[in-house]
N, C-alpha and C positions, 0 to 999 in steps of 0.2 A: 499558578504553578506550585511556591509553596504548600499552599493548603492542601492539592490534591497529592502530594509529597507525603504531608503528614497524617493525612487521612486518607489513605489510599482503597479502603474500603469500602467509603462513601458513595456510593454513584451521583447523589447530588452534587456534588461539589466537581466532579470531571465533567459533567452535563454544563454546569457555569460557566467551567475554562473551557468547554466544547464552543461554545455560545457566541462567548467574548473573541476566540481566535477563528471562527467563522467570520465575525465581524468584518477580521481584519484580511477577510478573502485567503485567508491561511489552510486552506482544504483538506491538505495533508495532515495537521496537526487536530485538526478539529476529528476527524474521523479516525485518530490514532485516542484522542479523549473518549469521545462516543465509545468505541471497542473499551476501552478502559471501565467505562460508568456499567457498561454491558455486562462487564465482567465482577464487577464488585458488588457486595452481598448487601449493603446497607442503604436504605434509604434511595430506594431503587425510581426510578421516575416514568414515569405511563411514555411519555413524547418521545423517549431517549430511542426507540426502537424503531421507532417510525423516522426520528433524523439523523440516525445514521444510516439508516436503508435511504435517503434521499443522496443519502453523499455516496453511499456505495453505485447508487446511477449515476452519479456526477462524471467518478471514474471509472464506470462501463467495467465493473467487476464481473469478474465470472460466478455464476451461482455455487457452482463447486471448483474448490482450490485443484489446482494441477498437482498432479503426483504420479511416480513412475521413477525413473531412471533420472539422472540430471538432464541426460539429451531430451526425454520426454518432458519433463518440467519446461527446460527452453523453446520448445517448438510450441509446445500449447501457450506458454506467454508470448512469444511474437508473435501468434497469429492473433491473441487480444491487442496487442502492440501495434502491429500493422493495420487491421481495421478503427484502430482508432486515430491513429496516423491519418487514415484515409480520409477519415470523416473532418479532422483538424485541418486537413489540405484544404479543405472545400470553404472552409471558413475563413483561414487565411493561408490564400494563395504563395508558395513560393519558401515555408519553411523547408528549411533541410537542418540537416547536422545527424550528431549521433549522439548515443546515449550507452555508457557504459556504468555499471553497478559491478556488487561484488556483495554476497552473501555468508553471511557465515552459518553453518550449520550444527547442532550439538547432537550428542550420539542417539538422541533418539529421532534425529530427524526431521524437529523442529527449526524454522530460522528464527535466529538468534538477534538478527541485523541484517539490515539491507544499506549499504551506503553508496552514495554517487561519488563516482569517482571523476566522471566528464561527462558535461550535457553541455554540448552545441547547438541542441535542440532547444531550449530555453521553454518549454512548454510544460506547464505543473501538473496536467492532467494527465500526459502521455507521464511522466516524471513519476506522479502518486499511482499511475495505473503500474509500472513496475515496480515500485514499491509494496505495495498492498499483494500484488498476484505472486511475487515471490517471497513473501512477509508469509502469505498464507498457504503455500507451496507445501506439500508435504512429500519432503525427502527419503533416498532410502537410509534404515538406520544403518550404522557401521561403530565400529570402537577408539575410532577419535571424530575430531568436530573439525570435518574440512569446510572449505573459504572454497564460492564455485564465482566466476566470474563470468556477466552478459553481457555481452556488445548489442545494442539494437542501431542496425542501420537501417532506416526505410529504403522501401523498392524505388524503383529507377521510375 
């Protein structure tokens, strides 16, 4: 973590911390490095693209980020929400709970932050799948940086 701190340019060295917090079944964190290595200009790595596109399947990412209105944004993430709910059911029978987040947005529309505010859900891949889908959401711009908050409850 420090290294890719201090050398934030690097792509090699986020591809390592990718690697290591993989390791440690950290999915969230490891495709939050990936994006990172993805993005930095130096010492760029062949594999880097092919294993965060493994992790982007992991958490059943949409090809293109949701964008529209905030209501538009929420509808197209629960229905990634809900079918993967669906498919989690099937695996293990009997989850319930909810999941609520809260976003914050800067004036051109980009998220800034995605934080869990309550997961009764306890599930990392429903969890990183709103993370990532409103992480990459693109908001409409306005002239300050509003905070949008999401409840996912699965259907009955």
């Amino acid at each position: 973590m420090k290294a890719s701190e201090r050398a934030p340019a690097r792509a090699d060295i986020h591809v390592l911390r990718a690697r290591l917090v993989l390791k440690q079944e950290r999915h969230q964190d490891a495709l939050a490095a990936y994006r990172a290595a993805l993005a930095a200009p130096e010492r760029r790595v062949a594999e880097a693209e092919n294993e965060a596109a493994a992790l982007v399947r992991h958490f059943r990412l949409p090809s293109q980020p949701a964008r529209g209105t905030q209501d538009q944004i929420y509808n197209r993430v629960s229905l990634g929400l809900v079918a993967l709910y669906m498919n989690r059911l099937q695996q293990t029978p009997g989850i319930k709970g909810n999941l609520k987040v809260q976003v914050q947005v800067d004036a051109s529309g980009r998220a800034t932050g995605v934080t869990v505010l309550y997961d009764s859900l306890n599930e990392a891949v429903i969890t990183g799948h709103a993370h990532f889908a409103f992480m990459d959401a693109q908001y409409p711009p306005g002239p300050d940086t509003p905070v949008f908050q999401y409840v996912f409850r699965p259907p009955k």
